[in-house]
N, CA, C and O of each residue as an XYZ file, in Angstrom:
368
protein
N      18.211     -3.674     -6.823
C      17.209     -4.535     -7.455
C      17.247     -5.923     -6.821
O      18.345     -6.442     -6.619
N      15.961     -6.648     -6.449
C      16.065     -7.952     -5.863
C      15.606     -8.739     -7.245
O      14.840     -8.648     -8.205
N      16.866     -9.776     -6.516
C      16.862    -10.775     -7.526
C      15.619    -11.776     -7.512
O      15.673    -12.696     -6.696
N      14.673    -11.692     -8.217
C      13.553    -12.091     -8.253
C      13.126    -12.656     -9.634
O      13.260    -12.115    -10.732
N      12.454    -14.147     -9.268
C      11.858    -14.349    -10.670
C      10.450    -14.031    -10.991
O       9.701    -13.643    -10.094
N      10.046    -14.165    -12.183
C       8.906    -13.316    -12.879
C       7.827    -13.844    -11.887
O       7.019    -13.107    -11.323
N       7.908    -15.429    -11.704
C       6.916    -15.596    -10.996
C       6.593    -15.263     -9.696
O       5.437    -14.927     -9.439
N       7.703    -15.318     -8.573
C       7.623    -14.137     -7.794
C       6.759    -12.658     -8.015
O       5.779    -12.317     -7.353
N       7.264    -12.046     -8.892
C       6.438    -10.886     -9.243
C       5.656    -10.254     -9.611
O       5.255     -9.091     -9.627
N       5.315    -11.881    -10.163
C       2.964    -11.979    -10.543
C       2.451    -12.185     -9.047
O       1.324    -11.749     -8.814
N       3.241    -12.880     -7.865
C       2.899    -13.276     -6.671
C       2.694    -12.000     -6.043
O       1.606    -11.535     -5.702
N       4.083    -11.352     -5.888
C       3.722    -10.057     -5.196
C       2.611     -9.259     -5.331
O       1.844     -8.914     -4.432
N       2.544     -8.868     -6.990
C       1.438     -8.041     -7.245
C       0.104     -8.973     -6.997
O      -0.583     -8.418     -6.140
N      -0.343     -9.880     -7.332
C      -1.574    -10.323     -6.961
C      -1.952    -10.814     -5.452
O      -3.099    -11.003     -5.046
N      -0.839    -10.969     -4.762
C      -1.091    -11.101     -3.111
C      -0.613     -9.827     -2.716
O      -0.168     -9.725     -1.573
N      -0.625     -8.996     -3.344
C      -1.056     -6.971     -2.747
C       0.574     -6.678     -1.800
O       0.808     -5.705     -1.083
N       1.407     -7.720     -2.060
C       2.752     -7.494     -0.864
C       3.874     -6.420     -1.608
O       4.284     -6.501     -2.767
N       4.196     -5.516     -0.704
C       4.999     -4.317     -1.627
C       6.132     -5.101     -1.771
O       6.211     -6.078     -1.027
N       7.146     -4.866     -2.665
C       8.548     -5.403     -2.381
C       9.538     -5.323     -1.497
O      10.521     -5.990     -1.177
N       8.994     -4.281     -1.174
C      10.006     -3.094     -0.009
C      10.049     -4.414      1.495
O      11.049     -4.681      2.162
N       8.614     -5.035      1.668
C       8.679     -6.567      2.607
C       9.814     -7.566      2.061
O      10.743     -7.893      2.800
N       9.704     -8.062      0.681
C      10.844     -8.955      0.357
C      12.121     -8.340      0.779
O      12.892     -9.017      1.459
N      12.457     -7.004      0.416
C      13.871     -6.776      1.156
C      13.891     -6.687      2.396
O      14.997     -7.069      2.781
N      13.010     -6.269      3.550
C      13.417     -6.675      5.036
C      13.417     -8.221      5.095
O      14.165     -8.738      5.925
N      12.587     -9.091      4.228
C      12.686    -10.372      4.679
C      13.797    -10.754      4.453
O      14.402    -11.410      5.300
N      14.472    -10.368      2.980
C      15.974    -10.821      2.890
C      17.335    -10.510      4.544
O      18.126    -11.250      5.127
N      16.870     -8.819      4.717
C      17.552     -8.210      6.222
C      17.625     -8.649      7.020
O      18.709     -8.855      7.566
N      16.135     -9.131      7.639
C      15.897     -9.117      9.182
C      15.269    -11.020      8.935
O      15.179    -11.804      9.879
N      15.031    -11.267      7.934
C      14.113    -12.819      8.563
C      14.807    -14.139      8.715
O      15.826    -14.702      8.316
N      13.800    -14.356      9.460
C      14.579    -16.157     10.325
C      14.733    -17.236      8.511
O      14.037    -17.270      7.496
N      15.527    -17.671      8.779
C      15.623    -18.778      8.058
C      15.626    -20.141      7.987
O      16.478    -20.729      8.653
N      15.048    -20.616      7.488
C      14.617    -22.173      7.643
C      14.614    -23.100      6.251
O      14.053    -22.861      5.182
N      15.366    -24.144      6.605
C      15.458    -24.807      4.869
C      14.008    -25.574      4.479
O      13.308    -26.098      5.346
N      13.702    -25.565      3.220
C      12.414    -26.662      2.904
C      12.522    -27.902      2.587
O      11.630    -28.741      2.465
N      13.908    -28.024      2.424
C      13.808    -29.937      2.386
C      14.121    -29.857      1.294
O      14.864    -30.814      1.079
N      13.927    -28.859     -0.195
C      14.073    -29.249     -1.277
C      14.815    -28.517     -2.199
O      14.659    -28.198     -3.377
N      15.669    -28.334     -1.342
C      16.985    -27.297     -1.536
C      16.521    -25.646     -1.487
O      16.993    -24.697     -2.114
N      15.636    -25.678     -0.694
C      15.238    -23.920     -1.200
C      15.347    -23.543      0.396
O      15.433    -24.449      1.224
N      15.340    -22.365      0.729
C      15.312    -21.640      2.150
C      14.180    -21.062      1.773
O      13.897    -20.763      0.613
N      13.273    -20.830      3.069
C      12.252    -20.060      3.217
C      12.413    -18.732      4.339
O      12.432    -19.042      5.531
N      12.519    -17.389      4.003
C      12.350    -16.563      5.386
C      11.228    -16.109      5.413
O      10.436    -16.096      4.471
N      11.047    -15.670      6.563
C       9.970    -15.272      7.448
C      10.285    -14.558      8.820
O      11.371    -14.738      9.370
N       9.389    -13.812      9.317
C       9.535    -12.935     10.136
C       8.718    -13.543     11.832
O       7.574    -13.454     12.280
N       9.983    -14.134     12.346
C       9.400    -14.530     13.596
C       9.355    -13.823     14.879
O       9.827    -12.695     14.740
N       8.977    -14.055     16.039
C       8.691    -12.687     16.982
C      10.144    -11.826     17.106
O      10.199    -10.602     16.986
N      11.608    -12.924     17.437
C      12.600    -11.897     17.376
C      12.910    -11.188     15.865
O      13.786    -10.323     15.866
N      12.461    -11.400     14.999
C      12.825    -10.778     13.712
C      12.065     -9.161     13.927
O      12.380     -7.972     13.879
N      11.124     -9.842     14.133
C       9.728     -8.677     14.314
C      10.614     -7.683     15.146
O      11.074     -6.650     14.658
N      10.837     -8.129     16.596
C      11.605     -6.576     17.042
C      12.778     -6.491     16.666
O      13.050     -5.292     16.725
N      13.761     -7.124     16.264
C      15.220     -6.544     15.158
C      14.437     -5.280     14.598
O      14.584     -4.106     14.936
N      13.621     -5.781     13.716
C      13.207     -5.118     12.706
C      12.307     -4.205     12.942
O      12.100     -3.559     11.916
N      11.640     -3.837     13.878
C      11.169     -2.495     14.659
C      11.958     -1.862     15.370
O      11.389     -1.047     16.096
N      13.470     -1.918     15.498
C      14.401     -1.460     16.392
C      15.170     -1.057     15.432
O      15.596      0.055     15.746
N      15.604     -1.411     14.335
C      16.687     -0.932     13.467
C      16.337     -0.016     11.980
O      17.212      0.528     11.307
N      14.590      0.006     11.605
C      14.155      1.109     10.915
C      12.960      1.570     11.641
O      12.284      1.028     12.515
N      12.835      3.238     10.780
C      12.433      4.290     11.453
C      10.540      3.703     11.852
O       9.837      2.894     11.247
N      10.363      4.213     12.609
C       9.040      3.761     13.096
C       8.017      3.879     11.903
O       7.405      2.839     11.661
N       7.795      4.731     11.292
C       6.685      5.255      9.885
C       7.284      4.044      8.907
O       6.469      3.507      8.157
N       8.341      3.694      8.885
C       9.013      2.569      8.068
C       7.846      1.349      8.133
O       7.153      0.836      7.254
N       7.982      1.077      9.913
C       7.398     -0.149     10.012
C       6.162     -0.093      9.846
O       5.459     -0.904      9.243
N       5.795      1.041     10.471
C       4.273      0.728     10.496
C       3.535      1.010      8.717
O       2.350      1.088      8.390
N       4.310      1.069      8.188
C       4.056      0.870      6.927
C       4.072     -0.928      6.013
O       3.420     -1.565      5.186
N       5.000     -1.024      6.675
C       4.812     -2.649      6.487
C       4.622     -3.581      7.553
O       5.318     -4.597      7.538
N       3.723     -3.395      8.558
C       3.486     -4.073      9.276
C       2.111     -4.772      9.511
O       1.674     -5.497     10.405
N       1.578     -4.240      8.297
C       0.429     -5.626      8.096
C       0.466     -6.411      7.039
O      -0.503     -6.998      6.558
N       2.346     -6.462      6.389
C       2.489     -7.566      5.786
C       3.633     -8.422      6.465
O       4.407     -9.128      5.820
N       3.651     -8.274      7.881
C       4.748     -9.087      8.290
C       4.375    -10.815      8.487
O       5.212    -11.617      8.902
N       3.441    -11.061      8.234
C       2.981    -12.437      8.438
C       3.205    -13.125      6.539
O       2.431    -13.972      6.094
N       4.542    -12.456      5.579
C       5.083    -12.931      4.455
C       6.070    -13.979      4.491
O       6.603    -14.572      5.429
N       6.142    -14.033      3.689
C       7.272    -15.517      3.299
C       7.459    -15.450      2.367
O       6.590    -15.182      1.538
N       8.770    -15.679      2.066
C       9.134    -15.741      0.679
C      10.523    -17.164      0.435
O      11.239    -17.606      1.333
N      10.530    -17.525     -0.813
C      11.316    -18.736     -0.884
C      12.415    -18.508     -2.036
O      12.369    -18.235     -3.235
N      13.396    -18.745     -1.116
C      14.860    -18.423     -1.992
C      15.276    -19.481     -2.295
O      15.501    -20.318     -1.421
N      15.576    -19.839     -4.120
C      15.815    -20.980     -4.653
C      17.617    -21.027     -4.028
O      18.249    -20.219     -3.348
N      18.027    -22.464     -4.685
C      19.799    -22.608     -4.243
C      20.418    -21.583     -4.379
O      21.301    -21.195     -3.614
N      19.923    -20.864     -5.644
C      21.054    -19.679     -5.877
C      20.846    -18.947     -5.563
O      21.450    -17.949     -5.956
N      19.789    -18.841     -4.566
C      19.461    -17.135     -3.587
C      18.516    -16.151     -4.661
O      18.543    -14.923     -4.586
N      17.766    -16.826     -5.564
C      17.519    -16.025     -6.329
C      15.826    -15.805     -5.055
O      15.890    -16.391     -3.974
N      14.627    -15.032     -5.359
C      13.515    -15.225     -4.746
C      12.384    -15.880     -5.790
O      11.932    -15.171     -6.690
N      12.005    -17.088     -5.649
C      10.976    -17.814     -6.375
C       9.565    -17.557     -6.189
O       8.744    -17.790     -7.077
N       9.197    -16.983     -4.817
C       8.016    -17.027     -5.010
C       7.873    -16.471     -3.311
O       8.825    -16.528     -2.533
N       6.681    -16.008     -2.981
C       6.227    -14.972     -1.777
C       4.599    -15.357     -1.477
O       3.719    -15.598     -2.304
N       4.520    -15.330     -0.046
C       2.815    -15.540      0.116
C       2.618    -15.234      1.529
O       3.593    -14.833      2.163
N       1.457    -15.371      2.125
C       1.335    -15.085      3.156
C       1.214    -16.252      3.778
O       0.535    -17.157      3.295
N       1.871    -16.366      4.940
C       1.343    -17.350      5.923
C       0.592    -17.855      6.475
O      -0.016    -16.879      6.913
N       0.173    -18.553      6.785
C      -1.463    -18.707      7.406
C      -1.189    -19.943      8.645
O      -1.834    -19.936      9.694
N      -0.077    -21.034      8.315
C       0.091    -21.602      9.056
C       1.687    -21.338      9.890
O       2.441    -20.382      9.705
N       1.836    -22.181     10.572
C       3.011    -21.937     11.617
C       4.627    -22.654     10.643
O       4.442    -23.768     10.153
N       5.476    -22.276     10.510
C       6.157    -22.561      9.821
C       7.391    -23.826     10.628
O       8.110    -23.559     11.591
N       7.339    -24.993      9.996
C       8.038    -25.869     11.135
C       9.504    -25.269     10.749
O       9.869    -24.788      9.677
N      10.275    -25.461     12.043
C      11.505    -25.324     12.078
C      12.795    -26.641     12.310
O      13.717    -26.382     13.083
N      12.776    -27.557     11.833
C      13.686    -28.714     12.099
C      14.667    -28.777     10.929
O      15.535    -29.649     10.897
């Protein structure tokens, strides 16, 4: 079970993202802090092939028109909230 809050899980279901994405994002995604104590992952080009190299092909191509997700892990690693990307995510 991912540790997820409720609001997260009105997010998922109304932005159509299966969960089964939040757990590769937890696996395979880059991490980057937001400044406001939270980490954000996301799936950047090397994540992308980790993560086409280490599950089964029908795997990916099952979630691979939600790899442009994000999701934001509060201090305690819990997941707060998930969306799609649209812009480029800074990394500093």
């Amino acid at each position: 079970m991912l540790p997820i809050t409720h609001h997260a899980q009105v997010r998922l279901q109304q932005r159509g993202i299966p969960a089964v994405v939040v757990e590769r994002l937890l696996d395979f995604g880059r991490q980057t802090h937001d400044h406001r104590g939270g980490t954000i992952l996301f799936f950047d080009h090397r994540a992308r092939n980790t993560l086409r190299r280490q599950i089964a092909s029908d795997s990916y191509k099952e979630i691979e028109s939600h790899l442009d997700t994000y999701a934001v892990l509060g201090s305690d690693g819990v997941v707060v909230t998930v969306g799609h990307r649209t812009q480029r995510i800074n990394r500093h």
